[in-house]
ZADO-1210 file (C-alpha; in nm, 4 decimals, padded with zeros to 6 digits):
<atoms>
<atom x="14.2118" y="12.0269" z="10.2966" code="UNK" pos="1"/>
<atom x="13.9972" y="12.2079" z="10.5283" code="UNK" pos="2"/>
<atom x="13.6736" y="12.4718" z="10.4909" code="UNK" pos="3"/>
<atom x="13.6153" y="12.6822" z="10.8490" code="UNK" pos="4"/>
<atom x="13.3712" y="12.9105" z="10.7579" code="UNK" pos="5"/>
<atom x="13.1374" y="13.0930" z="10.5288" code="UNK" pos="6"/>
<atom x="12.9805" y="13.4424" z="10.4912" code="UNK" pos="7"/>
<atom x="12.7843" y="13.6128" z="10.2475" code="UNK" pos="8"/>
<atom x="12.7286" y="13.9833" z="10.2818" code="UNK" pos="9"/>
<atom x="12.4469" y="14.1694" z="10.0720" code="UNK" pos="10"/>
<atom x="12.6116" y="14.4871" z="09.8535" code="UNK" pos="11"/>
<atom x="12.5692" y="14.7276" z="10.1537" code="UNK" pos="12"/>
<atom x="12.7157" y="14.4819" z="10.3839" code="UNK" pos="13"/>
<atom x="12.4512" y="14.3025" z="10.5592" code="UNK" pos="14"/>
<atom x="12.5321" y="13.9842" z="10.6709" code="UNK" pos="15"/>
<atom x="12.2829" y="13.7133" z="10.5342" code="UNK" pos="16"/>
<atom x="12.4559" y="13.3991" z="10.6161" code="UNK" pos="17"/>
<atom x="12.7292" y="13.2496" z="10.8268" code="UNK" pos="18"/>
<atom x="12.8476" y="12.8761" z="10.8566" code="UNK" pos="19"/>
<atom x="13.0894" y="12.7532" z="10.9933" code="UNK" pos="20"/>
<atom x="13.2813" y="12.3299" z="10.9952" code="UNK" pos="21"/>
<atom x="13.5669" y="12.3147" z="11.0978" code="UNK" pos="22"/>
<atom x="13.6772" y="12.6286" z="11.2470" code="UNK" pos="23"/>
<atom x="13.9360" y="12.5546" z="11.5696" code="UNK" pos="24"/>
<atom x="14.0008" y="12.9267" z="11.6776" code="UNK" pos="25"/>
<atom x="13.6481" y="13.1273" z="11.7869" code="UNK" pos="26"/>
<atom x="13.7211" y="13.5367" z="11.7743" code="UNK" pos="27"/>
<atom x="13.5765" y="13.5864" z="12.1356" code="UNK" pos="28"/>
<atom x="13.3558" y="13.8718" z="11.9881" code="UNK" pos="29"/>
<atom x="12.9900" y="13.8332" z="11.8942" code="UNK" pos="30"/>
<atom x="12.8918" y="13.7398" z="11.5458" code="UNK" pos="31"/>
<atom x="12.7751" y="14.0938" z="11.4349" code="UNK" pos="32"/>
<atom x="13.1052" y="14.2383" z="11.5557" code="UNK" pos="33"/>
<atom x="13.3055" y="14.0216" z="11.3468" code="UNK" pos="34"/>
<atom x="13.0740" y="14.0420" z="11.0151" code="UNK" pos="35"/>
<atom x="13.1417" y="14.4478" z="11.0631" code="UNK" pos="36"/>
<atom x="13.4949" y="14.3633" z="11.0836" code="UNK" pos="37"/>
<atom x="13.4938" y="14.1666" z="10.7692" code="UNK" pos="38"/>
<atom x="13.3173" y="14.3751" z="10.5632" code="UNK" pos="39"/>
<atom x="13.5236" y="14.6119" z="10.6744" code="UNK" pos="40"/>
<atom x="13.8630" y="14.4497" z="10.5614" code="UNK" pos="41"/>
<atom x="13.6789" y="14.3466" z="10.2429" code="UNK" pos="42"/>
<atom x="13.5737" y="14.7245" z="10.1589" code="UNK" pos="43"/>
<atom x="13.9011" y="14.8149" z="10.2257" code="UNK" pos="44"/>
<atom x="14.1497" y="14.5450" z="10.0581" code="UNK" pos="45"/>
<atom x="13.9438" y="14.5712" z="09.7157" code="UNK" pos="46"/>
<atom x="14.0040" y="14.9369" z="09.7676" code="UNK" pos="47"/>
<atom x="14.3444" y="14.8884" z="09.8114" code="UNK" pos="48"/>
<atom x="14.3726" y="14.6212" z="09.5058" code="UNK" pos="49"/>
<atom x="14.2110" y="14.8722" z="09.2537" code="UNK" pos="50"/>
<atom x="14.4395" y="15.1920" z="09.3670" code="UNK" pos="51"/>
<atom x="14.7518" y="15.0148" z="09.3798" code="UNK" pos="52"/>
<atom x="14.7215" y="14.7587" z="09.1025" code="UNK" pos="53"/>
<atom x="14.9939" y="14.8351" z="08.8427" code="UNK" pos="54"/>
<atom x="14.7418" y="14.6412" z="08.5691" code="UNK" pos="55"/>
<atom x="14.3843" y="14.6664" z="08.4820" code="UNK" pos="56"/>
<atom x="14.1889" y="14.5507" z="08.8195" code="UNK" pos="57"/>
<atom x="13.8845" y="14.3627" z="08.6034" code="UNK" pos="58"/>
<atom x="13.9107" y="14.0830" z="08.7943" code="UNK" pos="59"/>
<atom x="13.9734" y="14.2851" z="09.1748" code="UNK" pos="60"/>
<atom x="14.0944" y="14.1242" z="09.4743" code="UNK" pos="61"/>
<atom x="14.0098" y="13.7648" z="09.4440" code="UNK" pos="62"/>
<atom x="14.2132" y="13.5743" z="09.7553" code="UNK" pos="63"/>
<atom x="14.4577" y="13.6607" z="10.0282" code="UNK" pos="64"/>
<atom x="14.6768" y="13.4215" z="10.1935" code="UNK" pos="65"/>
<atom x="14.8023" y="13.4040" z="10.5259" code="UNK" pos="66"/>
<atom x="15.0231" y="13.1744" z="10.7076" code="UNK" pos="67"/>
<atom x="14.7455" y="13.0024" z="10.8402" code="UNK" pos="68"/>
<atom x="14.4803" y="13.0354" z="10.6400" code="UNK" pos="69"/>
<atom x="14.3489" y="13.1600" z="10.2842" code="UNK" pos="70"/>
<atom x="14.0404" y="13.3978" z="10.2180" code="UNK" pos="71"/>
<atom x="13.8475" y="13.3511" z="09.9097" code="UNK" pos="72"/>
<atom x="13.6635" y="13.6189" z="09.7959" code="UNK" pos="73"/>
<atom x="13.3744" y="13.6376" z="09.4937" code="UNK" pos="74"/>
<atom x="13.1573" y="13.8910" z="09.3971" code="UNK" pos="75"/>
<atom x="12.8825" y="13.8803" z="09.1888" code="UNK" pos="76"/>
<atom x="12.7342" y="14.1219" z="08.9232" code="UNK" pos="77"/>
<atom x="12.4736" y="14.2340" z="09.1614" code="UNK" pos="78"/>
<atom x="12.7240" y="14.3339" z="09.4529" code="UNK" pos="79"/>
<atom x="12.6759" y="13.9906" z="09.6629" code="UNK" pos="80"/>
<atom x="13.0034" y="13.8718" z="09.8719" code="UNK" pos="81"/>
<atom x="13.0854" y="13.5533" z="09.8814" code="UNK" pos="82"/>
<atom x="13.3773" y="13.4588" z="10.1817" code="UNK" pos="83"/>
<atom x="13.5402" y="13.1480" z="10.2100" code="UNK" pos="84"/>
<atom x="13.8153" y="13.0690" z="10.4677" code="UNK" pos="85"/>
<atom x="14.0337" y="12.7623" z="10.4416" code="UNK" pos="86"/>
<atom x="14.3285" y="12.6176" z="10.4960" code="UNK" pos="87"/>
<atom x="14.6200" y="12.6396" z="10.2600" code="UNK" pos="88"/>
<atom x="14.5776" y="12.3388" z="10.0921" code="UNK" pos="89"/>
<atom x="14.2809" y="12.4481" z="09.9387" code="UNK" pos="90"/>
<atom x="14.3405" y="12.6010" z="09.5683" code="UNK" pos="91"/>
<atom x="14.1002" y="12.7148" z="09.2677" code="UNK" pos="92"/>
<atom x="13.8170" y="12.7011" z="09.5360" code="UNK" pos="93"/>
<atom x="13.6420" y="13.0317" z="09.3078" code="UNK" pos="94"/>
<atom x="13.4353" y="12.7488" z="09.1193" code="UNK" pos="95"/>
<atom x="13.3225" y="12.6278" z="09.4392" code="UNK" pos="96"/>
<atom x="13.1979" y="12.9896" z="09.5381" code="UNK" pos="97"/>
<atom x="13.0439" y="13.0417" z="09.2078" code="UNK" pos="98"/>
<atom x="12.8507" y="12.6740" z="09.2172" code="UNK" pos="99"/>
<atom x="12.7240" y="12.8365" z="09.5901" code="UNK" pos="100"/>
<atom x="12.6028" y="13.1061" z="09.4084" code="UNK" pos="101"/>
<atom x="12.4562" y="12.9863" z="09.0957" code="UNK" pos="102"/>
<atom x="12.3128" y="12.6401" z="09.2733" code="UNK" pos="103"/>
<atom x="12.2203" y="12.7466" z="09.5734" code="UNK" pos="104"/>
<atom x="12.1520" y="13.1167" z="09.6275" code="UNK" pos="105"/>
<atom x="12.0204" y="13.1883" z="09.2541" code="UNK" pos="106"/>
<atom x="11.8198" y="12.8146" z="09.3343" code="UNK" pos="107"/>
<atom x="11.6996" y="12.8284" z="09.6673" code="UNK" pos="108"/>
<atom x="11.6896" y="13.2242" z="09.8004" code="UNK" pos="109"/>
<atom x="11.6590" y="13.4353" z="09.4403" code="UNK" pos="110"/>
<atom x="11.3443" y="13.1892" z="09.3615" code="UNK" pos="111"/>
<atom x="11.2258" y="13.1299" z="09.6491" code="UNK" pos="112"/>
<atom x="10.9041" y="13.3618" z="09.7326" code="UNK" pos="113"/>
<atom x="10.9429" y="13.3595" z="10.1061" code="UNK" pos="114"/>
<atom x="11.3140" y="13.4730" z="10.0871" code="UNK" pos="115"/>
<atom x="11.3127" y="13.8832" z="10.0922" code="UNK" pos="116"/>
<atom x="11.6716" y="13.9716" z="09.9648" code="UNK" pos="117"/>
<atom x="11.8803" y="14.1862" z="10.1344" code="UNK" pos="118"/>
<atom x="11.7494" y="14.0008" z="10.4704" code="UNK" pos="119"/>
<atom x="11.9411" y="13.7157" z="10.6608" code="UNK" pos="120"/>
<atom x="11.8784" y="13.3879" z="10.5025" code="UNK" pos="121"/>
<atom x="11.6200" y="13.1768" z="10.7384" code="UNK" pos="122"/>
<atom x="11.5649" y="12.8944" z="10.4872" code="UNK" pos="123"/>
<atom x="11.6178" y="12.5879" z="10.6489" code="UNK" pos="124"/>
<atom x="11.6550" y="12.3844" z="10.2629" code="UNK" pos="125"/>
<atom x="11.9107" y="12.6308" z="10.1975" code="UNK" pos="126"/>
<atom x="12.1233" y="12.6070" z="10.4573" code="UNK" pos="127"/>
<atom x="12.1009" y="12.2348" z="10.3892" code="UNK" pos="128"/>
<atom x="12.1989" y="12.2424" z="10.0117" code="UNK" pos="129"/>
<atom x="12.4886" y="12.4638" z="10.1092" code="UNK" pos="130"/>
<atom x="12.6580" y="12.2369" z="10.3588" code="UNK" pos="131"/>
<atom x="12.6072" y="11.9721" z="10.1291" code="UNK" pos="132"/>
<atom x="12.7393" y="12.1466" z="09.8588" code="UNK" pos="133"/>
<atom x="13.0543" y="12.1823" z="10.1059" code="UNK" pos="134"/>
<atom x="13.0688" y="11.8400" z="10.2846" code="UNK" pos="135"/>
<atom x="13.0664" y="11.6884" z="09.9224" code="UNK" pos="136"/>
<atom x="13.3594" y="11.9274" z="09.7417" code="UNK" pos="137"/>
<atom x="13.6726" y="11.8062" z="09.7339" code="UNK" pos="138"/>
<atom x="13.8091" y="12.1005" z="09.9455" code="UNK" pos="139"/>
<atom x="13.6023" y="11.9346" z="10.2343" code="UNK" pos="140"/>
</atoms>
């Protein structure tokens, strides 16, 4: 199983992190280009999922699968986005997202004092706790 990339987007859409591992195909557009793009496709799929969903949408749009590649998608209580792209192998990988969340981002951004939220993450420790927490899942 393989994990390309990561973003998380703050409620209004601002990016405030990216990683990437093991990600083969670039887009050939800058970063901030493709973050608008996915944001974009976010807003509008979870649109989609609660107009067209014949049942109650509680739990929203929560993956998409591809032929090449899944998207995971988690979002928390206070509008943060959690995106995770892997390959197809790679199943039940919302416990993963929520550990990134509760672990790292409540851990190492929420209480940290020199974090602003709602501002791209700059903290070196917590870009380090989240490719651990990656390298060491078994989806890695």
């Amino acid at each position: 199983m393989t994990i390309h990339n990561l973003y998380i987007f703050s409620r209004n859409g601002t990016l405030l992190y990216y990683s990437e591992w093991n990600r083969l195909n670039k887009s050939g557009i800058t970063m901030e280009e493709e973050a608008k793009l996915m944001y974009g496709m976010l807003f509008s799929i979870k649109s989609f999922v609660s107009k067209i969903s014949p049942l109650d949408p509680k739990e929203g749009f929560l993956y998409y699968k591809t032929s090449k590649y899944t998207l995971h998608y988690l979002e928390t209580p206070s509008g943060l986005k959690f995106v995770l792209n892997t390959d197809n192998g790679a199943q039940n990988i919302r416990g993963l997202l929520q550990q990134l969340y509760s672990q790292v981002y409540l851990e190492y951004v929420v209480k940290n004092p020199l974090c602003q939220l709602n501002e791209p993450i700059q903290s070196e420790l917590f870009k380090q706790k989240v490719d651990a927490l990656i390298k060491h899942s078994q989806y890695f």
